[in-house]
C-alpha positions as CSV (number, residue, x, y, z in Angstrom):
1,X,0.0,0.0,0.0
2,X,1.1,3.7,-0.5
3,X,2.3,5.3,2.2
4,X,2.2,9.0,2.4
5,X,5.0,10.8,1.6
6,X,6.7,7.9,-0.5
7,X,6.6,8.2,-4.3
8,X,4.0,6.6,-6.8
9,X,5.9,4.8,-9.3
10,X,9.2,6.7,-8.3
11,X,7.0,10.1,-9.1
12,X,5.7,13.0,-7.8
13,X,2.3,14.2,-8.6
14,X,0.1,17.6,-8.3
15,X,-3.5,17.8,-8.9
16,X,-3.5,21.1,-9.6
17,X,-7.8,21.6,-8.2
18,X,-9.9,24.7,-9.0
19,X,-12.6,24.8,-6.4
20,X,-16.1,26.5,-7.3
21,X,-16.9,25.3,-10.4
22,X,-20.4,26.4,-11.5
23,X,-20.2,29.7,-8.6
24,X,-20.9,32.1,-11.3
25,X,-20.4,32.6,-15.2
26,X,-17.1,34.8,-15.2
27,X,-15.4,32.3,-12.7
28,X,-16.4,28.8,-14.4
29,X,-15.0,30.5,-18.0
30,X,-11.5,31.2,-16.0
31,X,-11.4,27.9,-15.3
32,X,-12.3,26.4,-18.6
33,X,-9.7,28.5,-20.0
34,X,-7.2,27.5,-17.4
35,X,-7.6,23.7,-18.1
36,X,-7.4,24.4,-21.8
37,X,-4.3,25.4,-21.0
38,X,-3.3,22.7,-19.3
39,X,-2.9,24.4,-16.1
40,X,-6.2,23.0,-14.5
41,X,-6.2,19.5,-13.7
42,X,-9.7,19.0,-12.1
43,X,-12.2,21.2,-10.5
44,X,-15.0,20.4,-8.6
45,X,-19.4,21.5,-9.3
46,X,-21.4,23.4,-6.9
47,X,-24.9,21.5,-7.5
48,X,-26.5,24.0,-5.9
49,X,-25.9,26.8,-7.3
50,X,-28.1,28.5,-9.9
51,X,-25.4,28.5,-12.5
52,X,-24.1,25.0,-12.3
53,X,-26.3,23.2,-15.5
54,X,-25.3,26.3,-17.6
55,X,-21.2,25.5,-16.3
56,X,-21.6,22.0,-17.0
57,X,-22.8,22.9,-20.7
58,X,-20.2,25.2,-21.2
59,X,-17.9,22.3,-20.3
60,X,-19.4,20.0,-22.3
61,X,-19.1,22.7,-25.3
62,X,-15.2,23.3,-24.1
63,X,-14.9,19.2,-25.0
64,X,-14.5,18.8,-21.0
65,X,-10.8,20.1,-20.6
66,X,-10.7,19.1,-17.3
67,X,-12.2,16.0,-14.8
68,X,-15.0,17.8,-13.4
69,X,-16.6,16.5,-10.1
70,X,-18.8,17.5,-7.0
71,X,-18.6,20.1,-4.5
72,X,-20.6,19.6,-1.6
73,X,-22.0,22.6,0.0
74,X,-23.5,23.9,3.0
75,X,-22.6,27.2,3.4
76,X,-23.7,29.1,0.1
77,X,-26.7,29.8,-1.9
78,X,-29.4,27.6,-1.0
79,X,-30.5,23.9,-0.5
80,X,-32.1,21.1,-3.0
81,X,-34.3,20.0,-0.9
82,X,-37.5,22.4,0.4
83,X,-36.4,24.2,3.1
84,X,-38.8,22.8,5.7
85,X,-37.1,19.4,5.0
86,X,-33.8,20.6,6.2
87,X,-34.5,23.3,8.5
88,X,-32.0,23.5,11.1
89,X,-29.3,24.0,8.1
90,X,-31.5,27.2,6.8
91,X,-32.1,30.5,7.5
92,X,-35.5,32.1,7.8
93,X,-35.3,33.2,3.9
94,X,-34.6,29.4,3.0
95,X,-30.9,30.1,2.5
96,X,-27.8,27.7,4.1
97,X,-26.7,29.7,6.9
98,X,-22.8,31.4,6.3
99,X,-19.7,29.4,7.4
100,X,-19.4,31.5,10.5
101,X,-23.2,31.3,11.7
102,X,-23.1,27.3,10.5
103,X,-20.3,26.0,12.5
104,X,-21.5,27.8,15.6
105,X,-24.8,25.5,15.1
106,X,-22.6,22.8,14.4
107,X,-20.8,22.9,17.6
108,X,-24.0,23.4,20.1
109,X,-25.9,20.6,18.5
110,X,-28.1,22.7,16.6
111,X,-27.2,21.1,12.7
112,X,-29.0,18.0,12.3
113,X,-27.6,15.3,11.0
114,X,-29.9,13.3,9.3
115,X,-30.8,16.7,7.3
116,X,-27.0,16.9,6.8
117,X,-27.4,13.7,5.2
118,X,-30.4,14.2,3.2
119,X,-29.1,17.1,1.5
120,X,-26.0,16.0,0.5
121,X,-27.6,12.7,-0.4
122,X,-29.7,15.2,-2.7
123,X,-26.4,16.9,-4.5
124,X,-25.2,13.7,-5.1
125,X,-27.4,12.5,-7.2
126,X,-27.8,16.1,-9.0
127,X,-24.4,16.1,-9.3
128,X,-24.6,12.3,-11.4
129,X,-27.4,13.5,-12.9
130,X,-25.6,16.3,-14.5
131,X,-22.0,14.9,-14.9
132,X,-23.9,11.1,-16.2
133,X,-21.7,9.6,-14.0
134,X,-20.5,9.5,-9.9
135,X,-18.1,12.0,-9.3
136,X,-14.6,11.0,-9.8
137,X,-13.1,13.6,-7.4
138,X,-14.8,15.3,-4.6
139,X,-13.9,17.8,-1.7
140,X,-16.5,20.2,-0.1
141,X,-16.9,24.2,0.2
142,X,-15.2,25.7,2.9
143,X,-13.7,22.1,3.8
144,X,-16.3,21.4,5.9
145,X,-15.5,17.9,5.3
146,X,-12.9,18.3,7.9
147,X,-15.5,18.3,10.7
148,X,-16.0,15.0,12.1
149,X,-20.3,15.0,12.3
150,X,-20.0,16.2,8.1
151,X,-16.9,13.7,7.1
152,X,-18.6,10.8,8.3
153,X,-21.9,11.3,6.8
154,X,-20.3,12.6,3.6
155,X,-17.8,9.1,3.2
156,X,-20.9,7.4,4.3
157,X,-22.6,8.8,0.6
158,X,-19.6,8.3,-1.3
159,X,-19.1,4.4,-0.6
160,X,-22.4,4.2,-3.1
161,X,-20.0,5.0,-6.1
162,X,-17.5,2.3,-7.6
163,X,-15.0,3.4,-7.8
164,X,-14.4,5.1,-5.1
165,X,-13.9,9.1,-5.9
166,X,-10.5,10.8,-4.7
167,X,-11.2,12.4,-1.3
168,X,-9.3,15.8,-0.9
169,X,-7.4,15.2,2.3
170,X,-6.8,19.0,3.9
171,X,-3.9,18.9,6.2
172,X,-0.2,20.5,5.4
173,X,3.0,19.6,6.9
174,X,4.1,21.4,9.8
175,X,7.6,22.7,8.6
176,X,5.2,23.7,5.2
177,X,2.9,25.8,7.8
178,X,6.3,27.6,9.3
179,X,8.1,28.1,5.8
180,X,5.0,29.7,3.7
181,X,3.2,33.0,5.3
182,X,0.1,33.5,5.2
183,X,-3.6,32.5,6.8
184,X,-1.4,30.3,9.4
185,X,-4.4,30.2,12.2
186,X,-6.5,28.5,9.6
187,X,-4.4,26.7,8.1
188,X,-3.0,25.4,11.4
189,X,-6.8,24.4,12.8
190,X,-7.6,22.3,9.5
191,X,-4.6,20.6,9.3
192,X,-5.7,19.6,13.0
193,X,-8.9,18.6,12.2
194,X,-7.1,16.9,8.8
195,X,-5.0,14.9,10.5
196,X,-7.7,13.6,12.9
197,X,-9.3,12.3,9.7
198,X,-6.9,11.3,7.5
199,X,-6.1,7.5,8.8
200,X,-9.8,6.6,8.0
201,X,-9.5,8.2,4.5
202,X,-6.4,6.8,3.9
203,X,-7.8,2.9,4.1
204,X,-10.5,3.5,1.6
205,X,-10.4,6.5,-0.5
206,X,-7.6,7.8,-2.6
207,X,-6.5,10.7,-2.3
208,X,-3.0,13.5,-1.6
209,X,-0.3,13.2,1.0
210,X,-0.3,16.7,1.6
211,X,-2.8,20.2,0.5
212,X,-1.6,23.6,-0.5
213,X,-2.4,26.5,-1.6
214,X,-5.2,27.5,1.2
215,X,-4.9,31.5,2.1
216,X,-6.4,34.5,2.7
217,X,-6.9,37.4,-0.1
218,X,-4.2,39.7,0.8
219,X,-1.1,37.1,0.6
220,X,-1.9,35.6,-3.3
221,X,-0.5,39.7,-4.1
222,X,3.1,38.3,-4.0
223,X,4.1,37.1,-7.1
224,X,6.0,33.6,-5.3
225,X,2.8,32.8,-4.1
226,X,2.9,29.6,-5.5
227,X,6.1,29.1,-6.6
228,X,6.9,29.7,-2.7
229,X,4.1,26.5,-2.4
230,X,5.2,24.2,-4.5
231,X,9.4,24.6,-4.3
232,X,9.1,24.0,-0.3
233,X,5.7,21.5,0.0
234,X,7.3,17.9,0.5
235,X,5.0,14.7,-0.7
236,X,5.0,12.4,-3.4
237,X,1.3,13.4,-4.1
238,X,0.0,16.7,-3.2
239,X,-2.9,18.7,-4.2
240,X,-2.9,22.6,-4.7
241,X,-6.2,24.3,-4.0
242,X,-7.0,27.5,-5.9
243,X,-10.1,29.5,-7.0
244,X,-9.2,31.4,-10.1
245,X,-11.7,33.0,-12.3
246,X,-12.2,36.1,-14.6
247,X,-14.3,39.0,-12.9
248,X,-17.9,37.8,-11.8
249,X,-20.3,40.0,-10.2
250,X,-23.0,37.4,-9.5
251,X,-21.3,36.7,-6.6
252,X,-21.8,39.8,-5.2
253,X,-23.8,39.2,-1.7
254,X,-23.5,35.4,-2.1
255,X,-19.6,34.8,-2.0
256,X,-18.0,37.9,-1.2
257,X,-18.7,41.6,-1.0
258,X,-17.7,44.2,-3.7
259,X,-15.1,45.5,-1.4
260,X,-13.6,42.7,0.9
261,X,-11.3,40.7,-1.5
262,X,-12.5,37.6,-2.1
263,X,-13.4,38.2,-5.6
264,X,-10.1,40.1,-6.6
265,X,-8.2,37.2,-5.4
266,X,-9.8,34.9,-8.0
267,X,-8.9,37.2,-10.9
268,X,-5.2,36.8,-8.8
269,X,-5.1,33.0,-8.7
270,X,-6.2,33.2,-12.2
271,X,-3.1,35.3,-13.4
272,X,-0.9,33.3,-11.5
273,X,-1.4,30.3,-12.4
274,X,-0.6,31.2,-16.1
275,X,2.8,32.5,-15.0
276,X,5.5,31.0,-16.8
277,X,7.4,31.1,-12.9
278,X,4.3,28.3,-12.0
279,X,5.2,25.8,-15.0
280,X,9.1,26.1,-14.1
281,X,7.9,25.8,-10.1
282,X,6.8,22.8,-10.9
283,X,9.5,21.5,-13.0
284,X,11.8,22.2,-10.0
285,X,9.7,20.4,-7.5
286,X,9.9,17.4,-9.8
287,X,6.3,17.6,-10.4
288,X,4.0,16.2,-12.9
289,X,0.9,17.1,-13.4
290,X,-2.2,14.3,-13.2
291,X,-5.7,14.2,-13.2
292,X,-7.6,12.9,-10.0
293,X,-9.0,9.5,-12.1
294,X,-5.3,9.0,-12.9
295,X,-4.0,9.4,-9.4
296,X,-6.6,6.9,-8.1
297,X,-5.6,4.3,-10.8
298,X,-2.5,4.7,-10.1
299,X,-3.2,3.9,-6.6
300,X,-5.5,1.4,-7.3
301,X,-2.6,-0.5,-9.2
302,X,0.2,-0.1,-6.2
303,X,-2.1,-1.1,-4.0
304,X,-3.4,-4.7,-5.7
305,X,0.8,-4.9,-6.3
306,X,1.5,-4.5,-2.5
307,X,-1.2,-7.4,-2.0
């Protein structure tokens, strides 16, 4: 079996993940045009939002540059199911309650889990229903998948598909939170909560050794942003997080406000990533880029060897 940190096939791998597909119209094109690059090795559908069937058209009509799976989401826009079936997860005008508000709920008992269940359970099967297939490659909004009441009910859903999806794994090494600035309370409490989860992950879903790439607006300004990332992350498989895309007002009062960031950063990311300085990053790091479906065959294969 693989163990983290060793190499697959004497290789090292980056999934190179744009979270958000499907958010708004400006930010799914920036990410089309990204994997048509080749710079964008998977991104992952937001079911619920009310722009996903027109993102998973356009990425149909873009021949489907990229592997293209599910986001789960409990913290933006609103539910598939009626809001009286999954109340405790809504506020009064029917929408999810923000990430702040949510995991306050979620730590006085006040999130429900079977309604937990029962929505996800719902964007599931929307999200086969528009892909025509299980998703290959999953990790949720604001990695709520890190908590231990969502994680379990959310590998609980994904044991239906065969095979079994890769299963973002958000925790960074510690020398990796020292060495690269930036967002280091957050980062430091996921990786926490990441490591707590990550030997169950690791027996049954695929999946990276180690995350990058989660920050705050103001740091993705520096021009090493990534390169800093990837020259110092160690890992024989690792997975950088981004959320690039081209200016997109519909998310205005859903995702961010006009004046707090969050949706200059994606228009950052986006510039970055085409940086000739990211290509050559990953060249030094010994990288090669792979898409999640050829990551999990790949440890499929090692796996059945080692038996």
């Amino acid at each position: 079996m693989i163990r983290w940190g060793e190499e697959v096939h004497g290789q090292r791998y980056l999934l190179v993940t744009a979270d958000d597909y499907g958010i708004g119209p400006a930010t799914s094109q920036g990410i089309l045009d990204l994997a048509i690059s080749g710079l964008v090795t998977g991104s992952v559908l937001l079911v619920n939002s009310p722009h996903a069937a027109a993102a998973v058209q356009a990425w149909r009509q873009a021949g489907e540059p990229m592997e293209l799976g599910w986001h789960p989401c409990l913290t933006l826009d609103g539910p598939l199911l009626p809001a009286q079936r999954v109340a405790s997860l809504v506020r009064p005008d029917g929408q999810f309650w923000p990430l702040g508000t949510f995991l306050r709920r979620l730590w006085l008992g006040r999130i429900q889990g079977a309604e937990v269940e029962a929505e996800l359970r719902a964007q599931y099967d929307r999200c086969h229903d528009l892909l025509g297939h299980p998703p290959t490659v999953v990790n949720s909004h604001h990695h709520i998948q890190v908590f231990p009441q969502i994680g379990t009910i959310l590998r609980r859903i994904l044991r239906r598909g065969t095979p079994l999806p890769y299963l973002r794994c958000v925790r960074e090494p510690w020398r990796t939170l020292i060495r690269v600035p930036g967002a280091r309370a957050k980062r430091t409490f996921l990786s926490l909560l990441g490591r707590y989860l990550a030997r169950p992950r690791q027996r049954t879903f695929p999946g990276n050794d180690w995350l990058a790439g989660i920050t705050d607006p103001r740091w993705v300004v520096d021009p090493d942003f990534l390169v800093r990332w990837l020259t110092r992350i160690p890992g024989a498989v690792v997975e950088l997080t981004c959320h690039p895309g081209y200016l997109d007002t519909t998310l205005i009062g859903r995702d961010c406000q006009r004046d707090d960031g969050q949706m200059q950063r994606r228009i950052r990311e986006l510039h970055l990533l085409r940086q000739a300085s990211f290509r050559e990053a990953c060249t030094r790091a010994g990288f090669a880029l792979v898409t999640p479906s050829v990551l999990t065959k790949l440890q499929q294969d090692d796996r059945a060897h080692a038996a």
